[in-house]
C-alpha positions as a printed Julia matrix, in Angstrom:
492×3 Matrix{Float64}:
    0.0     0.0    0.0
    1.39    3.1   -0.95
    1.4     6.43   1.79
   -1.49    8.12  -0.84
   -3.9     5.11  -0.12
   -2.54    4.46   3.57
   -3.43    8.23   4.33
   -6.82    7.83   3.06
   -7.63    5.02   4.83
   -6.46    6.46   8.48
   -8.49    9.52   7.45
  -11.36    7.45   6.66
  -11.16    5.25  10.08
  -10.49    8.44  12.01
  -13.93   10.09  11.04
  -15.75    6.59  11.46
  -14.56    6.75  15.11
  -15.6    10.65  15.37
  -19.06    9.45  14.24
  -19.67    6.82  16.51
  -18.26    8.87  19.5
  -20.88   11.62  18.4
  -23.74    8.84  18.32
  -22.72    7.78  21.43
  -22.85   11.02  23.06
  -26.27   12.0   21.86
  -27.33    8.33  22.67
  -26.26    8.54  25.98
  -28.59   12.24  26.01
  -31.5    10.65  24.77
  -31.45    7.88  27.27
  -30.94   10.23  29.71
  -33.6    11.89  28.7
  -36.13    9.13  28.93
  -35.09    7.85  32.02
  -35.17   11.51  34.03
  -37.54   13.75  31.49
  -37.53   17.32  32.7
  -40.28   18.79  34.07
  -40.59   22.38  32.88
  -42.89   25.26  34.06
  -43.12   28.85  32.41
  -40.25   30.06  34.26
  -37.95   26.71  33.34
  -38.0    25.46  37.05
  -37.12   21.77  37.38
  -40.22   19.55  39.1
  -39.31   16.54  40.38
  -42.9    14.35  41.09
  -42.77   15.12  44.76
  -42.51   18.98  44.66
  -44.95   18.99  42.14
  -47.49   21.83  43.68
  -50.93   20.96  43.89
  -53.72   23.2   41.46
  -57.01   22.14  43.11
  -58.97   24.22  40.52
  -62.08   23.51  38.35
  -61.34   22.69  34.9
  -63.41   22.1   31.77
  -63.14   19.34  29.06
  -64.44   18.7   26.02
  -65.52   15.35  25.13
  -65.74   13.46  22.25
  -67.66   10.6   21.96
  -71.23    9.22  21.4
  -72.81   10.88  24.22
  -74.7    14.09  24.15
  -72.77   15.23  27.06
  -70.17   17.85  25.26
  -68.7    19.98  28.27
  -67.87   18.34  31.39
  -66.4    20.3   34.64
  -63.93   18.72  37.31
  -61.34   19.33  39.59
  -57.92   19.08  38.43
  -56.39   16.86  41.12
  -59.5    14.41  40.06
  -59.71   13.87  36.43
  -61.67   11.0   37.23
  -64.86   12.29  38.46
  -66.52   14.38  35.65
  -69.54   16.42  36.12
  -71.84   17.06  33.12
  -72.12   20.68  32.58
  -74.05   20.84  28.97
  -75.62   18.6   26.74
  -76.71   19.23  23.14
  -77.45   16.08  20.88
  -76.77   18.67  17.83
  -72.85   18.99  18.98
  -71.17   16.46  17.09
  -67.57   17.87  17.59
  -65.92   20.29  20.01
  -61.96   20.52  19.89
  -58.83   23.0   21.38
  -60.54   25.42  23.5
  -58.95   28.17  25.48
  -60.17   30.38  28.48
  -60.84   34.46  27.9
  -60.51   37.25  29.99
  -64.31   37.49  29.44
  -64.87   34.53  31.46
  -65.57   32.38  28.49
  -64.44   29.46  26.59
  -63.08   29.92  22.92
  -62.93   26.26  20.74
  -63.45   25.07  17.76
  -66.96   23.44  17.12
  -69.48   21.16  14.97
  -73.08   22.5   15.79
  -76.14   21.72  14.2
  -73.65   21.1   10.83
  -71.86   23.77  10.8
  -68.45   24.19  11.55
  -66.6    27.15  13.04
  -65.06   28.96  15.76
  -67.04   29.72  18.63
  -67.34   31.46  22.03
  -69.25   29.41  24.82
  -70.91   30.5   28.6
  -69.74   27.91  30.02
  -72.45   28.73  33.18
  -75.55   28.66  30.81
  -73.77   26.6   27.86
  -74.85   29.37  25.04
  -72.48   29.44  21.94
  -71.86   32.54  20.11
  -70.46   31.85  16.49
  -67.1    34.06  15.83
  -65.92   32.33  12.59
  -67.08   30.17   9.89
  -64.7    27.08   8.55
  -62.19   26.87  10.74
  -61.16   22.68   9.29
  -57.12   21.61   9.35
  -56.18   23.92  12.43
  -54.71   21.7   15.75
  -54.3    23.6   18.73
  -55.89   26.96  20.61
  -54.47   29.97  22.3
  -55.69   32.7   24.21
  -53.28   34.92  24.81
  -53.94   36.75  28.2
  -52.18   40.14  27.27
  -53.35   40.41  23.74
  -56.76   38.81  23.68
  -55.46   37.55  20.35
  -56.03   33.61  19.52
  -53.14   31.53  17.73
  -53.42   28.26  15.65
  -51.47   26.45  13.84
  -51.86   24.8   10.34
  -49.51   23.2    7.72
  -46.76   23.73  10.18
  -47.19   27.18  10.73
  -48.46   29.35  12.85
  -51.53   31.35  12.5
  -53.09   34.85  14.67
  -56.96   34.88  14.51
  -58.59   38.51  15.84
  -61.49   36.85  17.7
  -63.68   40.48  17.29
  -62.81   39.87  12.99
  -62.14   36.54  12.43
  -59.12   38.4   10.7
  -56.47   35.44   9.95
  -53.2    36.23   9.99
  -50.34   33.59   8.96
  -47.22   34.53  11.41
  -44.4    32.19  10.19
  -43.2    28.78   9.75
  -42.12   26.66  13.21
  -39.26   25.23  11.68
  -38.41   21.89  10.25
  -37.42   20.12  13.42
  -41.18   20.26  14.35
  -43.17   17.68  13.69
  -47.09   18.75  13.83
  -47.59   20.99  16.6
  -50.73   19.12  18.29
  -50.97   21.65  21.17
  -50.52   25.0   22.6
  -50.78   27.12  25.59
  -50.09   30.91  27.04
  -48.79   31.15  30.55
  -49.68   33.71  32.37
  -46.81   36.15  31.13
  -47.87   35.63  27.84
  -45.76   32.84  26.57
  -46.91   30.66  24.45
  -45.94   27.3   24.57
  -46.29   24.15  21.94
  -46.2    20.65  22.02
  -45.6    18.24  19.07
  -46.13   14.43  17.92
  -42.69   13.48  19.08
  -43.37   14.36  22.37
  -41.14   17.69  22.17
  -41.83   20.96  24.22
  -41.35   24.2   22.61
  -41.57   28.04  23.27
  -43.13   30.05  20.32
  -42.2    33.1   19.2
  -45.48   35.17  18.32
  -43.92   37.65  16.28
  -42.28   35.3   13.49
  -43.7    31.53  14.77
  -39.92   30.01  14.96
  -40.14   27.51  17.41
  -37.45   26.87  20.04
  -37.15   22.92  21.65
  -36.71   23.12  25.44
  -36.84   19.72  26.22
  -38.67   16.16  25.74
  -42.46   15.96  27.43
  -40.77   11.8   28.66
  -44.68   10.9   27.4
  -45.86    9.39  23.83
  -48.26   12.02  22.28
  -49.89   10.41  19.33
  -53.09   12.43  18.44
  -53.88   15.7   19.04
  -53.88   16.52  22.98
  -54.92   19.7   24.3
  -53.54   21.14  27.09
  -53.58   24.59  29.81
  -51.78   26.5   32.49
  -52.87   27.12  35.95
  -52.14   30.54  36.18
  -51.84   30.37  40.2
  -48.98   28.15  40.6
  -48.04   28.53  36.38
  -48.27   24.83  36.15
  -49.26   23.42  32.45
  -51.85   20.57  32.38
  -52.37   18.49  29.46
  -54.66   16.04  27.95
  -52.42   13.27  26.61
  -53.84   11.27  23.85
  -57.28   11.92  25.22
  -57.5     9.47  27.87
  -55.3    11.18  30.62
  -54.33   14.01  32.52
  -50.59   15.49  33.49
  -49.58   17.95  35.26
  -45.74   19.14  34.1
  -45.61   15.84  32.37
  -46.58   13.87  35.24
  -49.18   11.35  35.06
  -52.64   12.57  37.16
  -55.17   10.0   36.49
  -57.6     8.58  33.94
  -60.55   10.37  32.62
  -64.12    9.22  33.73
  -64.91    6.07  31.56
  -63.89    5.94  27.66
  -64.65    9.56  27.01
  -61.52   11.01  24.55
  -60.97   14.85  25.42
  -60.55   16.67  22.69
  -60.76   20.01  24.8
  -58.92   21.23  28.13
  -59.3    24.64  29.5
  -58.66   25.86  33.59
  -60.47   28.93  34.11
  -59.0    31.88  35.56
  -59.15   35.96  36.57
  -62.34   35.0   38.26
  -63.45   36.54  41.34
  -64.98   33.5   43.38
  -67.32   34.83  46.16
  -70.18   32.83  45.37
  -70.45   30.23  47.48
  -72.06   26.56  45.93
  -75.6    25.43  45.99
  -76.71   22.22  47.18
  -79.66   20.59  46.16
  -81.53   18.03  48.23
  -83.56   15.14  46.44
  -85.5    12.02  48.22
  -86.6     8.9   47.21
  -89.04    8.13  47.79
  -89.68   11.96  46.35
  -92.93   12.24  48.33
  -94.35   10.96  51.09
  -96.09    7.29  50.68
  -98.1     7.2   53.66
 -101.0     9.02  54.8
 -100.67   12.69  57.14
  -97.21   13.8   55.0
  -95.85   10.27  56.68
  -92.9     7.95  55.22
  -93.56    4.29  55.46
  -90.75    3.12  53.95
  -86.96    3.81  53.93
  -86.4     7.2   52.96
  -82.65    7.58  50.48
  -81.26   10.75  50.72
  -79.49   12.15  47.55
  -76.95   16.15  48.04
  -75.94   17.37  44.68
  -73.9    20.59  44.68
  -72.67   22.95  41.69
  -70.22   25.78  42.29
  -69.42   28.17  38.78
  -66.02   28.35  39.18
  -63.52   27.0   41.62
  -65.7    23.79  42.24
  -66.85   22.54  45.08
  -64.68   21.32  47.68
  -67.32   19.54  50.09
  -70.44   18.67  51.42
  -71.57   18.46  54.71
  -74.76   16.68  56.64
  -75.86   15.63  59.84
  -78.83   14.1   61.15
  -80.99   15.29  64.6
  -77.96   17.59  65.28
  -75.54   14.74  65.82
  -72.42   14.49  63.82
  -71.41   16.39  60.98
  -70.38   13.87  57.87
  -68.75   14.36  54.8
  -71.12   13.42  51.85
  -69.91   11.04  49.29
  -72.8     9.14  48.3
  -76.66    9.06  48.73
  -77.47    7.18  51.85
  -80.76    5.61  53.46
  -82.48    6.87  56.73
  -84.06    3.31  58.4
  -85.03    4.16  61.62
  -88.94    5.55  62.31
  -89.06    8.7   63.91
  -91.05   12.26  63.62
  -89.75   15.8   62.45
  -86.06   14.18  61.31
  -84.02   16.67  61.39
  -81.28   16.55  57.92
  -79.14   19.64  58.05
  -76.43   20.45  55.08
  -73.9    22.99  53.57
  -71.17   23.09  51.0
  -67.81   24.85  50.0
  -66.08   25.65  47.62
  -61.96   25.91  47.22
  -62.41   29.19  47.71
  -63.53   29.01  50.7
  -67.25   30.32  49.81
  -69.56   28.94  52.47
  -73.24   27.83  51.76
  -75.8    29.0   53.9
  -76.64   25.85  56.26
  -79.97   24.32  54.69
  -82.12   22.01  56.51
  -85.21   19.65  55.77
  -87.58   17.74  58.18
  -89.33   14.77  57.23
  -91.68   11.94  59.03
  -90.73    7.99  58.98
  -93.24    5.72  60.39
  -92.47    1.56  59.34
  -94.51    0.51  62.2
  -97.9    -0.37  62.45
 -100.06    0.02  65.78
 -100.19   -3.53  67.94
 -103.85   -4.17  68.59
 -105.78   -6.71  71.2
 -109.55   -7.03  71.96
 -110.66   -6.83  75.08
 -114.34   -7.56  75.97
 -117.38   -7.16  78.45
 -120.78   -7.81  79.05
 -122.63   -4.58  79.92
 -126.28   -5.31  79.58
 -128.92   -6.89  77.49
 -131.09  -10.13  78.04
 -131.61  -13.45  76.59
 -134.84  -12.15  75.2
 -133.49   -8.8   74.04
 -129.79   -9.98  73.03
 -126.97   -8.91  75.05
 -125.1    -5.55  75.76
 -121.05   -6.68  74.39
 -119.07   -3.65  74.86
 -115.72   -4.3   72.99
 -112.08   -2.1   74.12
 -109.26   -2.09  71.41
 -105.8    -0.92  72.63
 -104.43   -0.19  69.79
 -100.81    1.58  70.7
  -98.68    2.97  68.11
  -95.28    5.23  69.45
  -94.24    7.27  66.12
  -97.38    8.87  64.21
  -99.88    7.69  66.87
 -103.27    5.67  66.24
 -105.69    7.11  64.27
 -109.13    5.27  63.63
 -110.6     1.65  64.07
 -112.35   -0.16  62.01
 -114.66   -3.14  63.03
 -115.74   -5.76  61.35
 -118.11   -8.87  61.48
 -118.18  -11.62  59.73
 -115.84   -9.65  57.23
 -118.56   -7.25  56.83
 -117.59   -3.65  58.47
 -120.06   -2.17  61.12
 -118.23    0.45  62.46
 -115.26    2.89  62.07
 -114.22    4.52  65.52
 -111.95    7.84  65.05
 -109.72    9.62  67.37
 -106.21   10.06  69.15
 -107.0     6.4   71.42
 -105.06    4.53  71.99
 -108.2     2.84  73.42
 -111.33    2.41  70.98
 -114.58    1.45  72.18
 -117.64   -0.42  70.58
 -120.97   -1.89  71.84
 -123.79   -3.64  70.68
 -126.55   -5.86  70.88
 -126.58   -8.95  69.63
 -127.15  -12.81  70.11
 -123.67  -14.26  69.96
 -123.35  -17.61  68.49
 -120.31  -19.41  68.13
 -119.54  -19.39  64.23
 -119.44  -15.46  64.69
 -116.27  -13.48  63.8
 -115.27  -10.07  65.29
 -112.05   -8.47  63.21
 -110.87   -5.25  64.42
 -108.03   -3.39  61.93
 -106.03   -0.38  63.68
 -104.49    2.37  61.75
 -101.61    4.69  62.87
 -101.69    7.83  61.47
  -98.93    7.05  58.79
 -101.26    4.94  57.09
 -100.16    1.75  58.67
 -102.18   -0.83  60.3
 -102.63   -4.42  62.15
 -105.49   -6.02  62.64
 -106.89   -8.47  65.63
 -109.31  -11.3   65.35
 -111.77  -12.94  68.08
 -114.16  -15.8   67.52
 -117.31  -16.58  68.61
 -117.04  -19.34  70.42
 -114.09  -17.52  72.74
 -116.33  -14.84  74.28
 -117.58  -16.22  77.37
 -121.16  -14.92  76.78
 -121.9   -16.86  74.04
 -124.99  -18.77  73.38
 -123.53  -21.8   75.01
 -122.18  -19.42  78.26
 -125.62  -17.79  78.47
 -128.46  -20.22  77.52
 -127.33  -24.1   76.47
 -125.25  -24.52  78.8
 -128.36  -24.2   81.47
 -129.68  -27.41  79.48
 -126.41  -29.23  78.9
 -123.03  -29.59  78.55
 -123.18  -32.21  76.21
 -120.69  -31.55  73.27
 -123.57  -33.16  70.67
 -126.08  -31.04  72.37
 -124.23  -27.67  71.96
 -123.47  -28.42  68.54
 -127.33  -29.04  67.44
 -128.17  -25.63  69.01
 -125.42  -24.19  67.08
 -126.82  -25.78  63.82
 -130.21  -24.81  64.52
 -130.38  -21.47  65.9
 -133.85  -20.55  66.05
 -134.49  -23.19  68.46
 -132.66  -21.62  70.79
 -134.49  -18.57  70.37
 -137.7   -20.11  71.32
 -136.32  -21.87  73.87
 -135.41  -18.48  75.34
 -139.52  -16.96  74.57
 -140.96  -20.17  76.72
 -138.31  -19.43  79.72
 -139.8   -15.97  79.42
């Protein structure tokens, strides 16, 4: 080999060796990257996950899916409990929405067909149309210090003037980014991007050159929406539509298989509103007589706050404990003028008036017994039977009762008791049936049965047994009751 071709080939092995020590190097970065992925906020502080400050804010998402449920509230350290705010079966698409200075909500929307920008109330869920076909844009910006919105399409980035619609195309990102899926102004006004390859960028809203601060350490592949918490300046993202991070660090799961196509963390509000608590029952009414429950009684608190959501609910029952209310729960026990007291807050520390409602449970029906006695009469005439019905009841008290014989009802006997009282005049015979039913005032009720043949004045007491006490004997003037009678007029 001659020193020409020896020189070339040392060159050649020397930048070989220069390569793979520059592969190695940014390698070894990349690694390093995935195994400790910075955590950025506006102001480029490192977060590690345990000094990662808490936002405990309401948030809205947008959801898109087969429901008719299109704008959900929660609170951010909870992704997984959603609360419906508006439904509208003619939304069929809501995407990248922002929050104004106007206390609104600024996304891109399908409603009833058409598609366009638009400016929602997120309190009463009215949409105001700002633009028409708005297709092929990924991402939404508000920007807090402008009031101007940016976009991005075709790998640049666009300014919309929401009072206009006036589109303005600002400049290209740059060829290192690939699809710019999401963005977001701090509160300073810096706006903030977020690709397909999971790369973090700072924007430059003058001529839309991108600058790479650092890997998210997540896979991003769809379009993922995303907003900061102005109080602490922390940015919260919806990755891939299924969950929530907070400065790249997993939250939680959304509710269910909803995908969120919308994030957006109100802010600038002026919270002094406290939340409002409803209270429903089920039964809803009463289903006993006098404004009485009869049955278990469930017990459902639902409370709404507009903006910094509510933090919790309070109950207790007869003045006893206060509880924290998580789910609806069942009064059992009887009792009158129940007292159920409640309140909620809000993370603003808004406090609801305390509420109360009374209500009446009575499962227990009055205990009746007959007690008897003759008070008069003859055998000629018929006898005097004067009948006494205890009929005690402890929660809604006894109201009325009702007498029967034979199944057929004579009498009904009304008042506070708990003793009832009935007389009459009859010839008793043994095959007769006295049935008393007692009602409480709730509308429940027992009843008592005596026969014939147990009062003690009977026809056998009275007359047959003066003849006989012959079972066969007692039995025929059973059978044949006129006899008796007769028997009775020749004694006379």
């Amino acid at each position: 080999m001659d020193k020409k071709n020896l020189f070339s080939c040392l060159s050649f092995t020397l930048i070989i060796l220069i390569l793979l020590t520059h592969m190695s190097t940014v390698l070894s970065s990349r690694n390093m990257l995935e195994e400790e992925p910075n955590y950025f906020n506006s102001n480029d502080i490192v977060y590690h996950q345990n000094e990662i400050l808490s936002c405990d804010h309401l948030a809205y998402i947008g959801i898109d899916d087969d429901s008719d449920c299109w704008l959900s509230q929660f609170v951010l350290f909870d992704p997984g409990n959603l609360t419906c705010k508006c439904i509208d079966e003619n939304v069929t698409c809501i995407s990248y929405g922002s929050w104004t200075n106007n206390g609104t909500i600024i996304a891109f929307m399908t409603h009833n067909n058409y598609e366009g920008l638009v400016e929602i109330n997120p309190l009463n869920c009215e949409i105001n149309y700002i633009c028409r076909d708005t297709s092929g844009f990924l991402g939404l910006a508000y920007d807090p210090i402008t009031g101007m919105l940016y976009t991005s399409s075709n790998h640049y980035l666009l300014r919309i003037n929401p009072e206009t619609c006036e589109l303005e195309t600002i400049g290209y990102f740059g060829s290192h980014v690939f699809y710019m899926v999401g963005m977001a102004f701090n509160s300073d006004g810096i706006l903030y991007g977020w690709d397909l390859l999971s790369e973090l960028y700072t924007i430059n809203t003058e001529t839309g050159h991108a600058t790479n601060i650092g890997l998210l350490g997540i896979d991003i592949n769809s379009r993922s929406d995303g907003h900061f918490c102005f109080e602490h300046d922390i940015l919260y993202i919806a990755a891939n539509g299924r969950y929530l991070l907070k400065n790249w660090y997993p939250i939680g799961q959304f509710e269910g298989d909803s995908y969120i196509t919308l994030l957006t963390i109100p802010y600038g509000y002026n919270d002094t509103t406290p939340p409002e608590t409803t209270l429903t029952l089920d039964p809803p009414d009463p289903d006993g007589e006098n404004g009485w429950y009869v049955s278990n009684v469930t017990v459902n608190l639902t409370a709404i706050d507009d903006y910094s959501g509510v933090k919790d609910t309070l109950y207790r029952i007869n003045g006893i404990e206060w509880r924290s209310y998580d789910c609806p729960f069942i009064l059992y026990e009887d009792g009158k003028d129940i007292l159920i007291e409640f309140y909620s807050f809000d993370y603003e520390g808004n406090k609801e008036q305390l509420k109360s409602v009374r209500l009446d449970i009575d499962k227990t029906p009055p205990d009746p017994s007959i007690c008897y006695e003759i008070t008069g009469g003859n055998c000629w005439q018929g006898w005097e039977i004067t009948f006494t019905i205890p009929a005690y009841d402890n929660t809604s008290g006894s109201c009325y009762v009702e007498f029967y014989i034979n199944d057929v009802i004579q009498e009904t006997v009304t008042g506070a008791g708990p003793t009832y009282s009935w007389s009459l005049i009859f010839f008793p015979t043994p095959n007769w049936t006295l049935k008393v039913i007692a009602f409480d005032c709730a509308g429940n009720y027992a009843e008592a049965i005596i026969n014939g043949s147990d009062i003690k004045a009977s026809s056998t007491d009275i007359f047959s047994f003066q003849y006989s006490s012959n079972f066969w004997f007692l039995r025929f003037f059973e059978r044949f009751q006129f006899l008796e009678v007769f028997l009775r007029i020749i004694k006379l």
